[in-house]
LOFIKOL-949017 format. One record per residue (C-alpha): residue number from 1; x, y, z; chain. Coordinates in Angstrom, 3 decimals, always signed. Layout:
N
R,pos,x,y,z,unit
R,NUM,X,Y,Z,A
...
REM end
This chain:
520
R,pos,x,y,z,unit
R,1,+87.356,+98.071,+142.886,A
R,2,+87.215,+100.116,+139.510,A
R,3,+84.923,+98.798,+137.267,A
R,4,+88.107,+98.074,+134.863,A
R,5,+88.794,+95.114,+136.406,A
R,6,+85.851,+93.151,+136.883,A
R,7,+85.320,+90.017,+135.264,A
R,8,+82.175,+89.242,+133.436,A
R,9,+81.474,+86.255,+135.478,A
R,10,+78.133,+84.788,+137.035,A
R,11,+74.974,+84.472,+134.868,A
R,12,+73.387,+85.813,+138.086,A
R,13,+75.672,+88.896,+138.685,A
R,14,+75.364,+89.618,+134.858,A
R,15,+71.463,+89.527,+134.664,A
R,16,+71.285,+91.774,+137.908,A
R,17,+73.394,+93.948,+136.511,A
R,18,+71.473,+94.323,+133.123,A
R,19,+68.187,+94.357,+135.251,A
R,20,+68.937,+97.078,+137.113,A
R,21,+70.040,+98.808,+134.049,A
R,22,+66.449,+98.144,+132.332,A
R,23,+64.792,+99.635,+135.688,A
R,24,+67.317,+102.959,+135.314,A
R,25,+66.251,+103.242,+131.621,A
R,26,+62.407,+102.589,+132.323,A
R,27,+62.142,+105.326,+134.841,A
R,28,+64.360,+107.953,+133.070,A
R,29,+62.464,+107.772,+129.610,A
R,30,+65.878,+106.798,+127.886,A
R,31,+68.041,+109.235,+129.435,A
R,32,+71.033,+107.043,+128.987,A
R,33,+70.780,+107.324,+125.320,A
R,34,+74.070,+109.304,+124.388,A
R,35,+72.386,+111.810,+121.413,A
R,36,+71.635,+114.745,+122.016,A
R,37,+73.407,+114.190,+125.768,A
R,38,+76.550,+115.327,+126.901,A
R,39,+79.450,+113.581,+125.581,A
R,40,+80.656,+110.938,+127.986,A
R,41,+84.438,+110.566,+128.794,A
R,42,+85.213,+107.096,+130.282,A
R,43,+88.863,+108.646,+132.217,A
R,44,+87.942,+107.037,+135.614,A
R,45,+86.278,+103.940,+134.357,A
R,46,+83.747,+103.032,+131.312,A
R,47,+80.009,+103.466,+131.947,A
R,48,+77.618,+100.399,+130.596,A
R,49,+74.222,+100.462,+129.885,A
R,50,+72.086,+97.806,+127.827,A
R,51,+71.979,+96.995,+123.989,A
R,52,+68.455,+98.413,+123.955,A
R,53,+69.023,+101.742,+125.197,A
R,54,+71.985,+102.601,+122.736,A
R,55,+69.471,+101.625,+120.000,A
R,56,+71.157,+98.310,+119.703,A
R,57,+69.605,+94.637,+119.384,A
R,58,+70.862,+92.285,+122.064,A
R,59,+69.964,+88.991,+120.365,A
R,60,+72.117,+90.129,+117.566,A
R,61,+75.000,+90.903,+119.968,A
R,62,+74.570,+87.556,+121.072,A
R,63,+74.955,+85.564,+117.937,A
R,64,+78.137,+87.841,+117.537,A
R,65,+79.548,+86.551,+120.958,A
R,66,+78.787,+83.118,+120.235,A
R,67,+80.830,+83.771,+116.634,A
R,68,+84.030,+84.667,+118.270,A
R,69,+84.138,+81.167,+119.895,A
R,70,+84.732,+80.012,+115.971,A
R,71,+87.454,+82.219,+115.535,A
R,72,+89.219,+81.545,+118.847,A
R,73,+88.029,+85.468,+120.296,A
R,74,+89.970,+86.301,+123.991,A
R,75,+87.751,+89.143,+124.140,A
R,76,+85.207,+90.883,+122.876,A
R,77,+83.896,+94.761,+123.560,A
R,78,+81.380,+97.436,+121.495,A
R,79,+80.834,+100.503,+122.752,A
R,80,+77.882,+102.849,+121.588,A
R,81,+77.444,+106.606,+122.420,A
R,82,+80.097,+105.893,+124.771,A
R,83,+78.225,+103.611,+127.305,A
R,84,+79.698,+99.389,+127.039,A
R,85,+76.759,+97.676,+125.585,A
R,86,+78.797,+94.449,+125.392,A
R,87,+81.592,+93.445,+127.544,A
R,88,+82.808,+89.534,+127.003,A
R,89,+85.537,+87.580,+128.036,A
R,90,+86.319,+84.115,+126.726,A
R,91,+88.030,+81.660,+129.160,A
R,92,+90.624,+81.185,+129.881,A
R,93,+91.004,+84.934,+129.414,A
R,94,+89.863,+87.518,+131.548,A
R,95,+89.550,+91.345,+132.047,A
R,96,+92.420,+91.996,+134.267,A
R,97,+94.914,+90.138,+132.012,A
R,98,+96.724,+92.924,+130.097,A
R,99,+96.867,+91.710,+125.856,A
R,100,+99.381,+91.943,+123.623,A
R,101,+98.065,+94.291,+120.955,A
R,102,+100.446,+93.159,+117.968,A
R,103,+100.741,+95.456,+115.610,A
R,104,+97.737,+97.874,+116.633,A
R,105,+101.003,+99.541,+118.834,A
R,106,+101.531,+101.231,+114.913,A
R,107,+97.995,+103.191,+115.579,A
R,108,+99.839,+104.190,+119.099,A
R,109,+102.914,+105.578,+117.676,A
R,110,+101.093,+107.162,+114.705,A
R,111,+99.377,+109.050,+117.728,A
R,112,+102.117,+109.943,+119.390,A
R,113,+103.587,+111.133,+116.309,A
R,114,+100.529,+113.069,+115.591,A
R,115,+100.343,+114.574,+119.061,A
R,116,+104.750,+115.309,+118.201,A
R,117,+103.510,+117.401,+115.111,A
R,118,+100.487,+119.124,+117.034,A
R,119,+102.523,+120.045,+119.903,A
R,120,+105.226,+122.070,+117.121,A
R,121,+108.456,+119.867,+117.262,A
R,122,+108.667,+118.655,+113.534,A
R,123,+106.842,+121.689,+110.827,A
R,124,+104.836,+119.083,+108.396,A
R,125,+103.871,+115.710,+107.993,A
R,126,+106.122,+115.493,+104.926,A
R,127,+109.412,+116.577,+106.679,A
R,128,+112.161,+114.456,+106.006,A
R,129,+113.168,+111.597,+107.680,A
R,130,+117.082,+111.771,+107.724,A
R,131,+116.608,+115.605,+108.808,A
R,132,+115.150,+114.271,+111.640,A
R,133,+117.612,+111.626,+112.777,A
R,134,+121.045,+113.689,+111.849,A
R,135,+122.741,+111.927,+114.236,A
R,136,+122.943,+109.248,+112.443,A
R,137,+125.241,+108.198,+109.622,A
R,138,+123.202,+106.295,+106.933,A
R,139,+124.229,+103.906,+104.021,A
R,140,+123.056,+103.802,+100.756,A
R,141,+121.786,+107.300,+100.553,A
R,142,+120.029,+108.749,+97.372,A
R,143,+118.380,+110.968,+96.085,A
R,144,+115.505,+108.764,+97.193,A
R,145,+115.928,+108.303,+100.788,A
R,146,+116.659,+111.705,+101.053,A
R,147,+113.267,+112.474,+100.318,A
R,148,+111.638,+110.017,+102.420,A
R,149,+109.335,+112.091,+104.228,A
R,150,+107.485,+111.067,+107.920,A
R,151,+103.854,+110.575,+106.017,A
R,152,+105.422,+107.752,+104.115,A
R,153,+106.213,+106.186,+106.985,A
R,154,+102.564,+106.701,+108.261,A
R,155,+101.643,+105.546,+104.828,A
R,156,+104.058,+102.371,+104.759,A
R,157,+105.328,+103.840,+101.016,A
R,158,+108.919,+104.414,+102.714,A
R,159,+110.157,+102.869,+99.645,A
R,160,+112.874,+101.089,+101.776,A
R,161,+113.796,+97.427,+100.692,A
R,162,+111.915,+94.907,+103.423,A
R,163,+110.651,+91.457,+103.163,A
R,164,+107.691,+90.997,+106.318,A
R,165,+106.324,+88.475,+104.439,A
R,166,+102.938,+90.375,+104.484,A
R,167,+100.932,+88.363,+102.245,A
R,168,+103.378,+84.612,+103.059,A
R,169,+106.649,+84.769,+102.901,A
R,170,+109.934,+84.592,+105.006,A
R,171,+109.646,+88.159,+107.125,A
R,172,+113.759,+87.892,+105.899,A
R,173,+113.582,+91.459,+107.165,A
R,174,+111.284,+90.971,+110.319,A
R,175,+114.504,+88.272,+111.458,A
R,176,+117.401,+90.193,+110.483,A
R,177,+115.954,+93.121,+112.612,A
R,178,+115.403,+90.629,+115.622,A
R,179,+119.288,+89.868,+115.895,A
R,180,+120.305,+93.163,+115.138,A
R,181,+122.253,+94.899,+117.668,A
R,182,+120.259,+98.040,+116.409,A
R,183,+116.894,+98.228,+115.014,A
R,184,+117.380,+101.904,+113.935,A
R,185,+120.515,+101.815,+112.248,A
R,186,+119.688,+98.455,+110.675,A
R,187,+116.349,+100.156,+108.841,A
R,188,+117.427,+103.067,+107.617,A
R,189,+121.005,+101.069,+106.276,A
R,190,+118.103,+98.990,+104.095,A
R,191,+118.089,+100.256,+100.220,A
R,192,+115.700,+101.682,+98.101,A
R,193,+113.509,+99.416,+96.528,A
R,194,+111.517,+101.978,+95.178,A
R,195,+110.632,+105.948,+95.399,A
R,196,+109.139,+107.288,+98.397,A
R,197,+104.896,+107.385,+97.869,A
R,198,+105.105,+104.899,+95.231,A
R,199,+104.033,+101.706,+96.570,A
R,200,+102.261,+100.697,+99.612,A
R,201,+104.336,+97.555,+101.383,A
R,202,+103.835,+96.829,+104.954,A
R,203,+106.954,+97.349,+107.067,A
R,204,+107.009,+97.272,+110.900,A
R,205,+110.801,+99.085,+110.276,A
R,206,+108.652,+102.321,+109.413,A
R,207,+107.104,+102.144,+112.649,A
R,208,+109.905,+101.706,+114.478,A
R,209,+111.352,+104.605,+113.014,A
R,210,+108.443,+106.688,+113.495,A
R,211,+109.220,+106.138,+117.406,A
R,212,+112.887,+106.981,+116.956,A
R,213,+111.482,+110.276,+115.925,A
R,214,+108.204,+110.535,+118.812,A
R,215,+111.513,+109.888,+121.172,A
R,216,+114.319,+111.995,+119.321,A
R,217,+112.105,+115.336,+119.407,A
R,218,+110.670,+115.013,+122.914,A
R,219,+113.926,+114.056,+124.526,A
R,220,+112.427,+111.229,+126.107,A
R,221,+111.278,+107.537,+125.693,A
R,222,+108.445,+106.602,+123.620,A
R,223,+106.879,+104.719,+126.612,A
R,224,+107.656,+108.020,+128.666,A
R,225,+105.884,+110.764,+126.611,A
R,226,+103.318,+107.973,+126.049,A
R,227,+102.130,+107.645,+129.632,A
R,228,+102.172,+111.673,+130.212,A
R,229,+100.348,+112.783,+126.771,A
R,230,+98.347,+109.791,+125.763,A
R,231,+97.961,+106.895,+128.470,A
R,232,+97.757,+109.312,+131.574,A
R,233,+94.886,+111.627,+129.943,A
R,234,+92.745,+108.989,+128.925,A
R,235,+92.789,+106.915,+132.329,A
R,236,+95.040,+103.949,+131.218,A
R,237,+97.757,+103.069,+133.509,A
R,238,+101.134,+102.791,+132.432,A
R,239,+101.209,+99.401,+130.452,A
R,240,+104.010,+97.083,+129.653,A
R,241,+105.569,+97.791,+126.204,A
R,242,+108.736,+95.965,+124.755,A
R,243,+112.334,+97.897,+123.785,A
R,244,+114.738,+97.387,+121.406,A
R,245,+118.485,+97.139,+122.110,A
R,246,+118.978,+100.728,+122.371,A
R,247,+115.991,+100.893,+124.600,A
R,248,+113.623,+102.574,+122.696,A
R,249,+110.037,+101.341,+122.629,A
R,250,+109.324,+98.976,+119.785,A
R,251,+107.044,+100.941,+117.519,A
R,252,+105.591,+98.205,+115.356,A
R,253,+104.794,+95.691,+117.782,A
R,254,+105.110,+94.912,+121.823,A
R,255,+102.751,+96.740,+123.639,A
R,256,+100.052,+95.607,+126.002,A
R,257,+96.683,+96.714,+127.064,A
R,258,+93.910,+96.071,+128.406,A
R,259,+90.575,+95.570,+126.205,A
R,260,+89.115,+98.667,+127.906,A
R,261,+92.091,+100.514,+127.577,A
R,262,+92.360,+99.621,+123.607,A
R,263,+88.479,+100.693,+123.582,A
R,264,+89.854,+104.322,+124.754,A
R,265,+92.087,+105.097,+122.102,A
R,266,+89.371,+104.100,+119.641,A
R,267,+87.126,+106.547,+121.169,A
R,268,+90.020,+109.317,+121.444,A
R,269,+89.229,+109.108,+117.603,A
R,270,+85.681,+108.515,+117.679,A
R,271,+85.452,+112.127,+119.102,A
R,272,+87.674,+113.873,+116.638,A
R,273,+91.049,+113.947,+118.581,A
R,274,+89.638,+115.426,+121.934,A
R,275,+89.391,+114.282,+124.890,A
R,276,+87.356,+116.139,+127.558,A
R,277,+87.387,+119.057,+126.068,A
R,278,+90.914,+119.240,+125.428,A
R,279,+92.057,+118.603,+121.531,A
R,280,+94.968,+115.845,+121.441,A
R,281,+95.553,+115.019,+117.643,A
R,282,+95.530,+117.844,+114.921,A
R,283,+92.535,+117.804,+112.231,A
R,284,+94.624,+116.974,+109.271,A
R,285,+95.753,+113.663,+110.716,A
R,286,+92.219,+112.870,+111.672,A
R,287,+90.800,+113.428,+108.483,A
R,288,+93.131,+111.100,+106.810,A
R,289,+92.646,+108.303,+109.065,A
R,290,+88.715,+108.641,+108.067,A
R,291,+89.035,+109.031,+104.210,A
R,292,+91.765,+106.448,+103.495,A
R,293,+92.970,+106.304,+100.184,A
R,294,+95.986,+104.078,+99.669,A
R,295,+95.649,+100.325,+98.489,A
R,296,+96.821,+97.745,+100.616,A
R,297,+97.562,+95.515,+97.542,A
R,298,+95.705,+92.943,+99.536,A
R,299,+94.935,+89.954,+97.579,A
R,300,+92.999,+88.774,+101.124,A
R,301,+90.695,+91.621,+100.812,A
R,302,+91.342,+94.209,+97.795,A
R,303,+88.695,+96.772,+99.503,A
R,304,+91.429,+97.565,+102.345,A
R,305,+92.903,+100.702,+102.477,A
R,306,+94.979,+102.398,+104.636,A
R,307,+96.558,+105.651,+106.395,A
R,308,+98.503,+106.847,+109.014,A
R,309,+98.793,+103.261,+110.249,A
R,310,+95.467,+102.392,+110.350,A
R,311,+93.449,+99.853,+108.047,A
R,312,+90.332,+101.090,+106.592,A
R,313,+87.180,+99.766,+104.765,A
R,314,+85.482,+102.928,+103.229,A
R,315,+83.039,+101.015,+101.333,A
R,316,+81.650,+99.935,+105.282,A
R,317,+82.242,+103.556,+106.553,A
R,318,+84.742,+101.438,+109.514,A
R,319,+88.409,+102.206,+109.971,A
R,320,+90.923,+100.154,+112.389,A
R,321,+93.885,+99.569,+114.201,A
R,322,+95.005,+95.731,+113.338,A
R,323,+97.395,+93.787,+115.063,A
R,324,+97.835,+89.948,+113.976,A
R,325,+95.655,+87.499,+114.849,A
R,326,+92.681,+89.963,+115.134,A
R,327,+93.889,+92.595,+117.943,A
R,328,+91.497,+95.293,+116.609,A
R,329,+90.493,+98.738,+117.643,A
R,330,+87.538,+99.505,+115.311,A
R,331,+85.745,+102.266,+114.599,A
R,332,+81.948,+103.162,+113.089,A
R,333,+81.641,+106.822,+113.101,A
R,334,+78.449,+107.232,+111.660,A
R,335,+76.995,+104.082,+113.747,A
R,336,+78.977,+106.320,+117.125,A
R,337,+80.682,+102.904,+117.821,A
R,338,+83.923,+101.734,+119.079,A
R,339,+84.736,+97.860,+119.398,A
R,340,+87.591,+95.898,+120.342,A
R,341,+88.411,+92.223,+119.278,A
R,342,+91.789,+90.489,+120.813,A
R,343,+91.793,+86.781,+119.687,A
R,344,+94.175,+83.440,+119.220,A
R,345,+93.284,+83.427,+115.047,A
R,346,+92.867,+85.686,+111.870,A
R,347,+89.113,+87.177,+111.868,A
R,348,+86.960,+88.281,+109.127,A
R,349,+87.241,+92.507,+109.661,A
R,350,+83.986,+92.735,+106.658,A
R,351,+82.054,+90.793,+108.017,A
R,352,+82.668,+91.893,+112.115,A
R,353,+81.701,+95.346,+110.730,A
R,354,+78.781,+94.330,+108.650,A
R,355,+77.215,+92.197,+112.460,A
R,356,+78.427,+95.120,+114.351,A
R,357,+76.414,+97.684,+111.997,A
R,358,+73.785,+95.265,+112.210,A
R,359,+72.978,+95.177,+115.369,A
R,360,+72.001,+99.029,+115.532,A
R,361,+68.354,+99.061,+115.161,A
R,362,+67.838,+102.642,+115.966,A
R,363,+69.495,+106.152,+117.360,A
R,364,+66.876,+106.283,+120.200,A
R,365,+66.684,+103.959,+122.915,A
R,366,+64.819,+100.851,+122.088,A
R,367,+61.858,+99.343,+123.886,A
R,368,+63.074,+96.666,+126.787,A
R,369,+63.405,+93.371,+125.391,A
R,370,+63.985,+90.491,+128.195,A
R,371,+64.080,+87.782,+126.215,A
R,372,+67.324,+89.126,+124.186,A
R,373,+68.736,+90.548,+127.166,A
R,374,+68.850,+87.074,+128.513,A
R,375,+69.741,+85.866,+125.536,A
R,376,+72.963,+87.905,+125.551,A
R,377,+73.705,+87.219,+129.338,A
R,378,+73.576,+83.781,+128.675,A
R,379,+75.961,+84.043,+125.578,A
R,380,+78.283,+85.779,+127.885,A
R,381,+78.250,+83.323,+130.847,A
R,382,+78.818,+80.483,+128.388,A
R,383,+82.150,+81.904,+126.718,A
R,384,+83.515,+83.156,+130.541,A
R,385,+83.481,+79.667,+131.856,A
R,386,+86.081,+77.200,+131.119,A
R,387,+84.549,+73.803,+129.926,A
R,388,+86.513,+70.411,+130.179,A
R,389,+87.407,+68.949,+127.232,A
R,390,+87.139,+65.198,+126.467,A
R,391,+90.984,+63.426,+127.630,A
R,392,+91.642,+59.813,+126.953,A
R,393,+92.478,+56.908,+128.974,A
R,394,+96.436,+56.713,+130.286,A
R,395,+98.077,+54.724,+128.187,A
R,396,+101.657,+52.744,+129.911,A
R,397,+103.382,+54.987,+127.152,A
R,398,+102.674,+58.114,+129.116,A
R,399,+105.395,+56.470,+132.396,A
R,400,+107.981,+55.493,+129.459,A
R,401,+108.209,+59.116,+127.999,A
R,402,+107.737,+61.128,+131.315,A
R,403,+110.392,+63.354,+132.429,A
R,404,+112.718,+62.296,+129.300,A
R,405,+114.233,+65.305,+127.210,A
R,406,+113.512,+64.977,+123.401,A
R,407,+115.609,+67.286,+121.585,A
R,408,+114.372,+67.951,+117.649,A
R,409,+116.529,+69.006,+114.394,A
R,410,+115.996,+72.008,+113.387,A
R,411,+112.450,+72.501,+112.054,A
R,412,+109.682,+75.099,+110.557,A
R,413,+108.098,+74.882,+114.201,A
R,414,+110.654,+76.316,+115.969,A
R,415,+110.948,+73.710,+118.763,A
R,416,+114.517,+72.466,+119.814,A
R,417,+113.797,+70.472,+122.819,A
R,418,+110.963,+69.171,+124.949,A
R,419,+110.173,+67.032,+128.292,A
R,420,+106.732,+65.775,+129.615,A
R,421,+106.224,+65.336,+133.312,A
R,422,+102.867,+63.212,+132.844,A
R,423,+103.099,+61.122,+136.057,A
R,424,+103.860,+63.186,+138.528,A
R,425,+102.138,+64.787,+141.194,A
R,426,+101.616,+68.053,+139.510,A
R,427,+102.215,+67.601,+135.531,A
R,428,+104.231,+69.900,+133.883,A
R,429,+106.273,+70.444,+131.024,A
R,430,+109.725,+71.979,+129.606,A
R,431,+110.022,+73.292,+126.219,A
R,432,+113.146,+75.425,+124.608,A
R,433,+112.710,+76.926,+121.270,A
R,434,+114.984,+78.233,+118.586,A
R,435,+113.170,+80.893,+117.308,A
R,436,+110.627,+83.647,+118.287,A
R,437,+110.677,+86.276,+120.694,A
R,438,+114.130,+85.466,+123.185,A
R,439,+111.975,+86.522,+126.410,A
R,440,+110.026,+83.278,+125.659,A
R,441,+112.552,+80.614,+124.288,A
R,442,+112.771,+78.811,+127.198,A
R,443,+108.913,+77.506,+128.650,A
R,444,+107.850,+75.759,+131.650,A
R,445,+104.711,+75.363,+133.609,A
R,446,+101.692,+73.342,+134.413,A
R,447,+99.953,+71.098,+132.195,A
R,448,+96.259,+69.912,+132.666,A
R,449,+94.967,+66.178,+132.371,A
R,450,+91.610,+66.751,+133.108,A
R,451,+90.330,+68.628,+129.595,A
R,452,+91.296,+71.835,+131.787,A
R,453,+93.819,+74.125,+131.727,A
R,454,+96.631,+74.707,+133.749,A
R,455,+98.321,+78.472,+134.429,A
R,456,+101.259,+79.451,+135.071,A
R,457,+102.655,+82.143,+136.706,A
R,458,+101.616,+85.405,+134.889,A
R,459,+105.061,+87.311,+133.722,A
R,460,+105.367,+90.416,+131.009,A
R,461,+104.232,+88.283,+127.939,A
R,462,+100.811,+87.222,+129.527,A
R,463,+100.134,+83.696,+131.239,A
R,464,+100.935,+80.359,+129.741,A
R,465,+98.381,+77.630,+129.815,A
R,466,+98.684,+74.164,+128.774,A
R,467,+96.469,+71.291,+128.507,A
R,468,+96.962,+67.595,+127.062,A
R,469,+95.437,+64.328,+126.220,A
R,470,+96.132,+60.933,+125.037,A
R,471,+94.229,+59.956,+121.171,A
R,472,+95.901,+56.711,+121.847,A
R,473,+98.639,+54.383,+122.975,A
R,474,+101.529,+56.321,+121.599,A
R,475,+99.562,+59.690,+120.922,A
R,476,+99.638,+62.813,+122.834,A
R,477,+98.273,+65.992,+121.854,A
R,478,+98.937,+69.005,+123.756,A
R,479,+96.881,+72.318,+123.527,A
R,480,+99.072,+75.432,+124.558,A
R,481,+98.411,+78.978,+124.922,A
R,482,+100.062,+82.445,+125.863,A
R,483,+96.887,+83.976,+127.430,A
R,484,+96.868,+87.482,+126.730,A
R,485,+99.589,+86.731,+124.234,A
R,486,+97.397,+86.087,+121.341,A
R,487,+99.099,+83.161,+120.342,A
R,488,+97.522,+79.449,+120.729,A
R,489,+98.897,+75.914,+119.135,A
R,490,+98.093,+72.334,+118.988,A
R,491,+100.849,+69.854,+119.183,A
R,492,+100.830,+66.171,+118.351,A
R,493,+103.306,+64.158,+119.424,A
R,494,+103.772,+60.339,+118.228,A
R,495,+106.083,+58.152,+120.562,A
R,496,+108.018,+55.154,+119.063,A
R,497,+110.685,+53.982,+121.261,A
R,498,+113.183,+56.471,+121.736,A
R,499,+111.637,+58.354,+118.927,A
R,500,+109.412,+61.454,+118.812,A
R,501,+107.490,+62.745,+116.268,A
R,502,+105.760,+66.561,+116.670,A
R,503,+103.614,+68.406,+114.262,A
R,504,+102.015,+71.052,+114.462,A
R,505,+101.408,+74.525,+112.446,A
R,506,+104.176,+76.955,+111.968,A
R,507,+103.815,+80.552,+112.208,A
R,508,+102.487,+81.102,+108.626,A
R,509,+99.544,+78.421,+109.454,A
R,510,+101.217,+76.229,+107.713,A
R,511,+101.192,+72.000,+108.880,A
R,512,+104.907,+71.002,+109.555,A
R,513,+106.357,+68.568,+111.785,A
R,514,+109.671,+67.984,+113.503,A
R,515,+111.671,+64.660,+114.424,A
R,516,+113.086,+64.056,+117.735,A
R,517,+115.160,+61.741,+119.879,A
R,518,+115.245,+61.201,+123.695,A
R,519,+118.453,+61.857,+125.349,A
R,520,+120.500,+64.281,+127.699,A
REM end
């Protein structure tokens, strides 16, 4: 079995594993420390070594596992001189469960479209972008779309008209795109809102377009050149990554990976573009992804910056691929770090940089220290095991509703219809939404009574999981998750008669609710 696709499991397995680790770096003087060693190229599978011998502290690697249990973490991985020094898995997620990456698939197609320009099939950065698609007949052409150049669309200053609702919002755009019969022609048909390079606005229609190009100039799909330039050289096996109508890989969103595959293509960076031996992305690209320059306009965070489809945060030396709800691929140069994040909730990038940094005590091995090694393996254990929750007593209401349909008007939640099979044998439930991805409109599976929960059948998306309880005689609140999907949501429901009432937060985190009736 590679070492990929273990699971951190078993206090026990975990402390013999960092034990024997200690022993290595006690008899080989701190060998494993990566400077001033041959660079280390995890193709076949990642090498791990303890916190200590990468210079690192382990206690404060510990306080930084037990932290991503407060922001809902799925995983958790950093990396130092190219050895894993921490490798955690919260449950119900685990290792071999593929993640949707969100919108850290932009940093993949900005690669590929780096690797396009290396390899000689477009002559600049700052070529045009309608001398690339020709095929194409475009509305609403200026003089300003004409000059639309490829590094705006790295840059997200494409000028084109788009509402993603970036900082709130509809993401009017975001939905028009979704029912369009295609993506491509739909984006570059949207106006000018402004001149190319003038203002930073985040538009997942730029990245698409960016893979319209990776797949126009190769002659191939995106997915396709992918797997033979990118995935295949760096050891990652061909991963599952959404299409648009036309069949082209979606390039702002919709890929899945691993969190030691996402750990790779922060390292591909980390070492300046090559991978062993062999250069991949061209110098100029790489040194604008380092020295970011362009304001995000972020009212979150005014200290982000950004290029070539990756965040940055120069002030904390740390640059990023970001997809939402904290899919991260970050990268320390000057600490020689890599670290992934995939979580269910927004995270604090600052201050995951700042703990990160922290932790790095030294560029030399560090002396053994048992107690924090302990005190990490025990921070592990406790986030890779599953703990019951407290349920409530059964109320009568739970026979009355079971197995009826409630169907809702439409609402900010998204939710058209729903049935609860609470007494039978094996509980499930049946939900059918109006809104969202189409793949996953229509939801069934297992549902857990016990504070535990339930999986379904793993499919494309990730596994669902659901889990429920009674607050009282006509309350029932129902935790649901995609795992490996990113996505997680508490639903109330209140039962009056015939009479259903849900809430819940909406996609924007906002509190809404929804009123339904039983029938059909």
């Amino acid at each position: 079995m590679q070492l990929d696709a273990l699971v951190v499991g078993l206090s026990s397995r975990i402390r013999a594993a960092l034990g024997g680790l200690i022993l290595l770096a006690s008899v080989c003087c701190g060998a494993a420390n990566g400077q001033g060693t041959a660079t280390i190229w995890p193709t076949v599978q990642w090498q791990t070594s303890t916190p200590e011998e990468q210079g690192m502290d382990s206690a404060d690697l510990a306080r930084l596992v037990a932290f991503g249990t407060t922001r809902s973490f799925d995983s958790l991985l950093v990396a130092r001189h190219g050895r894993i020094v921490l490798d955690a898995y919260y449950a119900p997620y685990s290792a071999d469960i593929p993640h949707a990456v969100n919108s850290t698939t932009k940093a993949v197609v900005s690669t590929l479209t780096a690797m396009v320009y290396k390899d000689g099939l477009f002559d600049r950065l700052d070529h045009p972008v309608l001398d690339l698609l020709s095929d194409r007949s475009v509305a609403d052409v200026d003089e300003r779309k004409k000059g639309m150049t490829v590094q705006n669309l790295l840059n997200m200053t494409s000028g084109l008209d788009w509402d993603e609702g970036f900082e709130g919002g509809r993401e009017q755009s975001m939905r028009d795109l979704g029912v369009s019969p295609d993506w491509v022609q739909f984006i570059l048909d949207r106006p000018m809102a402004h001149a190319p390079g003038e203002v930073f606005y985040y538009n997942s229609g730029n990245s698409h377009l960016l893979s319209a190009i990776v797949s126009k100039l190769t002659g191939r799909s995106t997915a396709d050149y992918a797997n033979e330039r990118l995935f295949g050289p760096l050891g990652i096996a061909r991963p599952f990554w959404r299409w648009d109508p036309q069949q082209l890989s979606i390039g702002g969103f919709g890929l899945a990976l691993r969190p030691r595959d996402m750990a790779k293509i922060g390292y591909l960076y980390l070492r300046n573009g090559e991978w062993e031996g062999k250069r991949l992305l061209p110098s100029d690209f790489l040194d604008a992804v380092g020295h970011a320059t362009i304001s995000m306009n972020a009212r979150f965070d005014p200290a982000l910056r950004y290029a070539n489809q990756f965040w940055a945060i120069p002030d904390k030396h740390v640059y990023m691929a970001v997809g939402y709800h904290c899919q991260v691929i970050m990268v320390l140069p000057e600490r020689d770090i890599v670290a992934v994040m995939t979580a269910r909730d927004f995270c604090p990038f600052g201050k995951l940089a700042d703990d990160i940094s922290g932790a790095v005590r030294s560029d030399q091995a560090l002396p053994v220290n048992s107690a924090a090694t302990d005190q990490l393996a025990k921070a592990i254990d406790e986030v890779s095991i599953e703990k019951a929750t407290k349920v409530g007593a059964t109320p009568a209401t739970a026979s009355v509703i079971s197995g009826k349909t409630y169907r809702f008007s439409d609402n900010a939640l998204g939710i058209k219809s729903l049935a609860l099979f609470l007494t039978d044998e094996n509980p499930r439930y049946k939900v059918e939404t109006s809104t969202g991805d189409p793949a996953r409109r229509r939801l069934d599976g297992p549902i857990g009574l016990d504070g535990l929960y339930r999986k379904g059948t793993p499919g494309f998306l990730g596994v669902r999981a659901a889990k429920g309880t009674w607050q009282n005689e006509q309350t029932f609140v129902v935790d649901f998750q995609y795992i490996g999907l990113g996505e997680a949501s508490t639903w109330t429901f209140t039962f009056d008669g015939d009479k259903a009432t849900l809430r819940g937060k909406a996609r924007n985190g906002r509190e809404a609710s929804a009123e339904g009736v039983a029938g059909g």
